[in-house]
LOMIGU-112587 format. One line per 5 residues: number of its first residue (from 1); for each residue x, y, z of C-alpha. Coordinates in steps of 0.5 Angstrom, whole numbers, plus 2048, in hexadecimal, padded with zeros to 3 digits. Example, Ala and Ser with C-alpha at 12.3 -4.5 7.8 and 13.67 -1.06 7.14 Angstrom:
REM LOMIGU-112587
1 = 819,7F7,810  81B,7FE,80E
***
This chain:
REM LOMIGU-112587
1 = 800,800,800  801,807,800  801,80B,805  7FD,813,802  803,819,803
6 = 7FE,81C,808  7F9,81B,80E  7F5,81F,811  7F6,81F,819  7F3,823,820
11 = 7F9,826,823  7FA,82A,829  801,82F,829  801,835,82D  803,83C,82B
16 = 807,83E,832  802,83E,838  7FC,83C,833  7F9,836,831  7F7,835,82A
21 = 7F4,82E,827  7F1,82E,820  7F2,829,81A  7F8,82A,815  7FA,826,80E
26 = 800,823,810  806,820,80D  808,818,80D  80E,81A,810  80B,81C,816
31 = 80A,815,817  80E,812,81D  813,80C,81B  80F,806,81E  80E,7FF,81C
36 = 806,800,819  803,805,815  7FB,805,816  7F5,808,812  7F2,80B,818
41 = 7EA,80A,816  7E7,80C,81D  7E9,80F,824  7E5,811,829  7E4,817,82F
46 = 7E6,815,836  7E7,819,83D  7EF,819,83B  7EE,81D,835  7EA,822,837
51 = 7F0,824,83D  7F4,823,837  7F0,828,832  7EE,82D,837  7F5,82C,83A
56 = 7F1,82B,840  7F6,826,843  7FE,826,840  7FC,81F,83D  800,821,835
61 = 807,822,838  80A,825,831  807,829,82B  806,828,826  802,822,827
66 = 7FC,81F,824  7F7,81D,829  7F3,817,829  7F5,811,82F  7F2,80B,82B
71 = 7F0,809,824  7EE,804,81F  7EF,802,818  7F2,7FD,813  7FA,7FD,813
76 = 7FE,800,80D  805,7FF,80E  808,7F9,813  80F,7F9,814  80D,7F3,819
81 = 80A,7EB,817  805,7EC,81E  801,7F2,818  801,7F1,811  7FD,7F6,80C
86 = 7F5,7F5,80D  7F5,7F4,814  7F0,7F7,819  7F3,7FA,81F  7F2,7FD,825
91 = 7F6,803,829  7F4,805,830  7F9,807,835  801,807,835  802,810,834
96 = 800,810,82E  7FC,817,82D  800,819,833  808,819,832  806,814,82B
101 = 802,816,825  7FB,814,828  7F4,812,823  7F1,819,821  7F4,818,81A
106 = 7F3,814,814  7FA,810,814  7FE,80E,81B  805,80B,81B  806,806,822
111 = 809,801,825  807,7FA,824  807,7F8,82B  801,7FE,82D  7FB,7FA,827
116 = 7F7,7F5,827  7F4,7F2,822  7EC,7F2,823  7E9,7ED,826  7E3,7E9,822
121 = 7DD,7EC,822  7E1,7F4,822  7E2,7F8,81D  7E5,7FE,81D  7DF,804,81E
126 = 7DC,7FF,824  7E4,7FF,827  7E4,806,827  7DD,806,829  7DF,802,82F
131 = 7E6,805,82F  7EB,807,836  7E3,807,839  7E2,801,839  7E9,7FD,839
136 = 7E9,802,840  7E1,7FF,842  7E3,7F8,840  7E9,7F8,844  7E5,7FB,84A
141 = 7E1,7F5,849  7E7,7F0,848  7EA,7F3,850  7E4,7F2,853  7E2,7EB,851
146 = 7EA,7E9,853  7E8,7EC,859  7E2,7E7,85B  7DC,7EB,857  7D6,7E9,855
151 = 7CF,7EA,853  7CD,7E7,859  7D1,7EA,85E  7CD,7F0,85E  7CB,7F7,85A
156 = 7D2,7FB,856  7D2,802,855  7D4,805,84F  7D7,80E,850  7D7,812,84B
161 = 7D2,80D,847  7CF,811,841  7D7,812,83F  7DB,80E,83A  7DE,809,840
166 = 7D8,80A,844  7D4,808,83F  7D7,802,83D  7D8,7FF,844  7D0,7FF,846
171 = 7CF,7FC,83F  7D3,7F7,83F  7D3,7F5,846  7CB,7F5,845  7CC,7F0,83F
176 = 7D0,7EC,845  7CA,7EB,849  7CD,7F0,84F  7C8,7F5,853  7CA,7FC,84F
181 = 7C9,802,853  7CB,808,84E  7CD,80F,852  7CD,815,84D  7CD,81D,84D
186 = 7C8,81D,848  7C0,81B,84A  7BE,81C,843  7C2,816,841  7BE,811,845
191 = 7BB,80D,83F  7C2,80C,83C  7C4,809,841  7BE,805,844  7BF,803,83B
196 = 7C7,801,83D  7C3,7FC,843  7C5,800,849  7C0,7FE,84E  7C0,805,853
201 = 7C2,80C,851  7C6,810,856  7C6,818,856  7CE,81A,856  7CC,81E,85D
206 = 7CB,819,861  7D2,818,861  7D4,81E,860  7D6,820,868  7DB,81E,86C
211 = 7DB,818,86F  7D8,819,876  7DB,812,878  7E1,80D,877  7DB,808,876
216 = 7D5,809,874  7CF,803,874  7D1,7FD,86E  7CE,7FE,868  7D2,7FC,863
221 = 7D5,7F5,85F  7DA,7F9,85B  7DC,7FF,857  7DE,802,851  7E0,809,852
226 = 7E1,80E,84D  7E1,814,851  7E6,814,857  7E5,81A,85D  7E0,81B,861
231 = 7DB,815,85D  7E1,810,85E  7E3,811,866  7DB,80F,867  7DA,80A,863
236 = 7E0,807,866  7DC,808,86C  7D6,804,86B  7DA,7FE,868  7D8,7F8,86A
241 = 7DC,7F3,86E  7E2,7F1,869  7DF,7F4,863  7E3,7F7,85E  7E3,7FE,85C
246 = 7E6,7FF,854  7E8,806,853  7EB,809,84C  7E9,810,84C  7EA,817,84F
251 = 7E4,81C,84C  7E2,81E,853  7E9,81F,855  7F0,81C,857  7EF,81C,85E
256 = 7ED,817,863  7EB,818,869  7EB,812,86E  7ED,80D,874  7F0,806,874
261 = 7EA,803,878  7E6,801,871  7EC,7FD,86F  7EE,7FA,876  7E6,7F9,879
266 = 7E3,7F7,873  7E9,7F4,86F  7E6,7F9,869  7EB,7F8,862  7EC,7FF,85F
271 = 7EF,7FC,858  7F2,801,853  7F0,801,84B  7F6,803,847  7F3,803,83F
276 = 7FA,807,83D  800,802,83E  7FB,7FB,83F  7FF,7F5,83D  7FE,7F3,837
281 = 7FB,7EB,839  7F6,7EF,83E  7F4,7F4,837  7F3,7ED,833  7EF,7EA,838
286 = 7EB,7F0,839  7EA,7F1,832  7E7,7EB,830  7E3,7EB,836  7E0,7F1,834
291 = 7DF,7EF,82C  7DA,7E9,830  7D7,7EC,835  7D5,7F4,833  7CF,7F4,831
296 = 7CE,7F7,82A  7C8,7FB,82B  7C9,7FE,831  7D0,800,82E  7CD,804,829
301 = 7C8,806,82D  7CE,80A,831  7D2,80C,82A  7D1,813,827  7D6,814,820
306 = 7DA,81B,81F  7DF,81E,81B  7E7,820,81D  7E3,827,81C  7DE,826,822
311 = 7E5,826,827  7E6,82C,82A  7E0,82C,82C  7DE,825,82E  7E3,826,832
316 = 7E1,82C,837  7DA,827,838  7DD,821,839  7E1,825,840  7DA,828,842
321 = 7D7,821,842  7D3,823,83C  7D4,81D,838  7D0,817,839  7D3,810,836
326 = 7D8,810,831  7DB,814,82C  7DE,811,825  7E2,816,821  7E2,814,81A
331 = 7E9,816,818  7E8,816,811  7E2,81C,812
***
């Protein structure tokens, strides 16, 4: 094959203090030299992308660099016998739109360590549908069985539950048969997620105050914690004895305010998710367990399609909570 002089791509550079993103043609050369080049055909809209973006957090740590941290679409080039031209393939993690050109961009050049090829039952615009979000939920989901879970152990909490990992989570433990209680800011979006299988709607100002106890009474079987501060110190809090607790996220903040007594009287297990540097044979296995186990429906349920051109402002929205479910970038658009 050969590979087009030129690619458009979404990137965020910097004009002294101020930030400055928007899509430029750029040549091949700008490419890294790596083992795999790729036809990027969809990425999609997560947290991190925003604070990249908006330059809300320090996520890019050189500019220029084209943003974007996972991506799908069929390879080009291979230097490597593990991708031949042809195959489908996945990115999620590994720097890439941080300190390596990242997905907002039709072609991508990477190491052959950081693909996965598709699962059965995957193509490359539901990969990116499922994206880091849900790679992140599935590998909640896989700490929290590793650590005794199951559906008869009681009620699951899902927080920040309309998002893009919140979203996935109550839908794939609800397919899993657990008791799915969905804590959200928004109790506008009830419906789309009692349609997602979650079985009560929790308004976020019930855990928005500090907790008044180290303990409170024992309410919950397991957790998937997508927020952090104020919510996560008094989920751990009302945690049942021995359960455990998946937290991946900080949309409500860093800090985490509470005591040792949860972990050494009720043996809670805090368990902490990283989608960025996961190792591969723990990727493969979340991966196939999400090509037989998301529903397709509810999976385009929680999709919505845009353009690189819609970037900017997707990602103010997605920092004030006002998205809701996944957003899938069209690269090529």
């Amino acid at each position: 094959m050969t590979l087009n002089k030129t690619y458009r791509a979404f990137v965020v550079d910097r004009d002294g203090e101020k930030l400055i993103s928007g899509i430029q043609e750029l040549d091949i050369s700008a490419l890294p030299d790596a083992d795999v080049k790729v036809r990027v055909q969809w990425s999609s809209l997560n947290y991190k992308d925003g604070l990249a973006i908006t330059g809300a957090a320090p996520i890019i740590r050189k500019t220029p660099m084209t943003a974007g941290i996972d991506f799908s679409g069929i390879v080009e080039e291979s230097a490597i016998e593990d991708f031949v031209p042809g195959d489908e393939v996945v990115l999620t993690g590994w720097g890439v739109g941080e300190t390596h050109p990242g997905g907002f961009a039709q072609l991508a050049s990477v190491q052959g360590d950081w693909l996965e090829k598709l699962p059965d039952g995957l193509d490359p615009k539901n990969a990116m549908a499922i994206g880091t979000a849900g790679l992140t939920s599935m590998l909640c989901v896989m700490g929290l069985e590793n650590n005794g879970l199951k559906p008869s152990s009681g009620p699951v909490i899902v927080t920040g539950a309309a998002g893009g990992v919140g979203s996935l989570a109550v839908a794939i433990l609800s397919d899993l048969g657990y008791e799915v209680s969905a804590l959200t800011g928004r109790k506008d979006y009830s419906e789309f997620l009692t349609n997602l299988g979650a079985k009560e709607i929790i308004g976020r100002n019930e855990f928005s105050e500090e907790v008044s106890k180290p303990l409170l009474s024992e309410r919950w079987a397991g957790a998937v914690d997508v927020v952090g501060g104020k919510i996560l110190a008094k989920i751990i809090s009302q945690m049942k004895y021995g359960a455990p607790l998946a937290a991946c996220g900080l949309a409500g903040g860093s800090e985490l305010n509470t005591t040792v007594l949860p972990f050494i009287l009720r043996g809670v297990k805090l368990i902490g998710i990283d989608s960025v540097m996961c190792p591969k044979p723990l990727r493969v296995s979340a991966w196939n367990r999400i090509a037989k186990q998301i529903s397709k429906e509810k999976l385009s349920s929680i999709t919505n399609i845009h353009s690189m051109s819609d970037l900017d402002g997707l990602g103010k929205d997605i920092l004030r909570g006002a998205i809701r479910g996944r957003i899938v970038i069209d690269v090529n658009k």
